[in-house]
N, C-alpha and C positions, 0 to 999 in steps of 0.2 A: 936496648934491644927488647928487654921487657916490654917496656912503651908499646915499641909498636907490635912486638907481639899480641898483646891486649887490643888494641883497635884495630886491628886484622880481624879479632875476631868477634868483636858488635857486628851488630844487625846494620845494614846500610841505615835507616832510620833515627838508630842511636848515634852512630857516625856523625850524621847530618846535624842531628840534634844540639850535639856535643860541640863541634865546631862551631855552629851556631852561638852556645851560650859562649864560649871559650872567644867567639871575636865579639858578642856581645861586654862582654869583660872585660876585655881588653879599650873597648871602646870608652867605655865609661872609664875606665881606671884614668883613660890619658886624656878627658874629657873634664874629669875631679883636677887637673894640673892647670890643663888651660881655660876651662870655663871658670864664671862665674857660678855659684851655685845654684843664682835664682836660673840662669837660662839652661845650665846644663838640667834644672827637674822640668822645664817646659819640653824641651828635646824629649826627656825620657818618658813625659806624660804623653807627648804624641808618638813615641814610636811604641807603648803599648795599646794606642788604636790602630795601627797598621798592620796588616795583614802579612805574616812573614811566610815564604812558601815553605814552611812546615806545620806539619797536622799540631791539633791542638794536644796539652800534653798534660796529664797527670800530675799533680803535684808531688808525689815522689820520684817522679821521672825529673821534676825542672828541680828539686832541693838535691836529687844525684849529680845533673849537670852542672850546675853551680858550686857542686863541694868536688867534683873531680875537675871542673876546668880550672878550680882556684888553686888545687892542688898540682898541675900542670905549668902554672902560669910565675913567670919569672920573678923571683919575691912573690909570690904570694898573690894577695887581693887584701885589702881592708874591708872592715865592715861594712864600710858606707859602700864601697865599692858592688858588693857583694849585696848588701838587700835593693840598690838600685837594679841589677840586672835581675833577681827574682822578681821583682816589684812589675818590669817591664813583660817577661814570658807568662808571670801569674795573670796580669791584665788581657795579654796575647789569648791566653788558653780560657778564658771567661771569669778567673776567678775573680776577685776583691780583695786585693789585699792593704793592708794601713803602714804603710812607711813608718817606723816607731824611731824616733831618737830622740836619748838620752843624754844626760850631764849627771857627775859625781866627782867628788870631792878624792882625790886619790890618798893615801898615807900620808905623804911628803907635802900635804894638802896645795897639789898642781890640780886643774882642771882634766878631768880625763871627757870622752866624751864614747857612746858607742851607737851602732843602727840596728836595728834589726824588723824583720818581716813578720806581723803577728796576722792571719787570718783564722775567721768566727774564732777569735782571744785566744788562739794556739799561737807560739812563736813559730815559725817553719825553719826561717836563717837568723842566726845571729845568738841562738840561745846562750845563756853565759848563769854558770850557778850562782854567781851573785847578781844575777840582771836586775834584781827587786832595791838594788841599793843606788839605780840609776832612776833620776828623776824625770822622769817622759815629758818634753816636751809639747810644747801648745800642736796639732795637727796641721799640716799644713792644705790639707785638703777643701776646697772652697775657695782658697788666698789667693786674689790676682796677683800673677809672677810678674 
């Protein structure tokens, strides 16, 4: 009842917006099950050229809708899950943003691995106080999928 109490009372805009990332999220989430990885980033690199019928959005507006739809969203969202749909609305809204992922060696020395969204070398999604102990991967940016 809270729930909808609270989106009762957004702005039709945030509404839209919201829904928006939240089926964004949701798409990618069950896209990371059944794609491959190389096709599911060609999908996500074209659909941050496509023109989505919502206004271009502030980057604290797109790190709110991606941290309240993942909050919404049934289990959760994983990382990768999460800086792909920022990656897509940041491209959407004109920014630039660098898809960052990591590997690190866990305690139990299992492979962990994590993503996150760094634009002009701020983290936006995925920050983690120990982020500096993950080893960034080569860019994928350039690479024929």
């Amino acid at each position: 009842m809270k729930l909808l109490r609270k989106l009762w009372n957004l702005r039709k805009v945030d509404f839209y917006f919201l829904f928006v990332t939240y089926f964004l999220l949701a798409t990618i989430r069950l896209g990371l099950l059944l794609l491959e990885f190389r096709i599911l980033l060609k999908i996500v690199n074209k659909l941050g050229t496509i023109k989505f019928p919502i206004p271009n959005a502030t980057l604290k507006k797109i790190i709110w809708g991606v941290n309240v739809a993942t909050r919404y969203m049934p289990d959760g969202a994983k990382c990768l899950a999460r800086a792909l749909t920022t990656q897509i609305l940041m491209n959407h809204s004109g920014f630039s943003p660098e898809l960052c992922i990591g590997v690190a060696k866990g305690e139990s020395g299992e492979l962990e691995a994590h993503a996150w969204i760094k634009y002009q070398e701020y983290v936006v999604i995925g920050h983690l106080p120990d982020l500096p102990r993950y080893i960034q991967l080569p860019s994928l940016e350039g690479i024929k999928l």
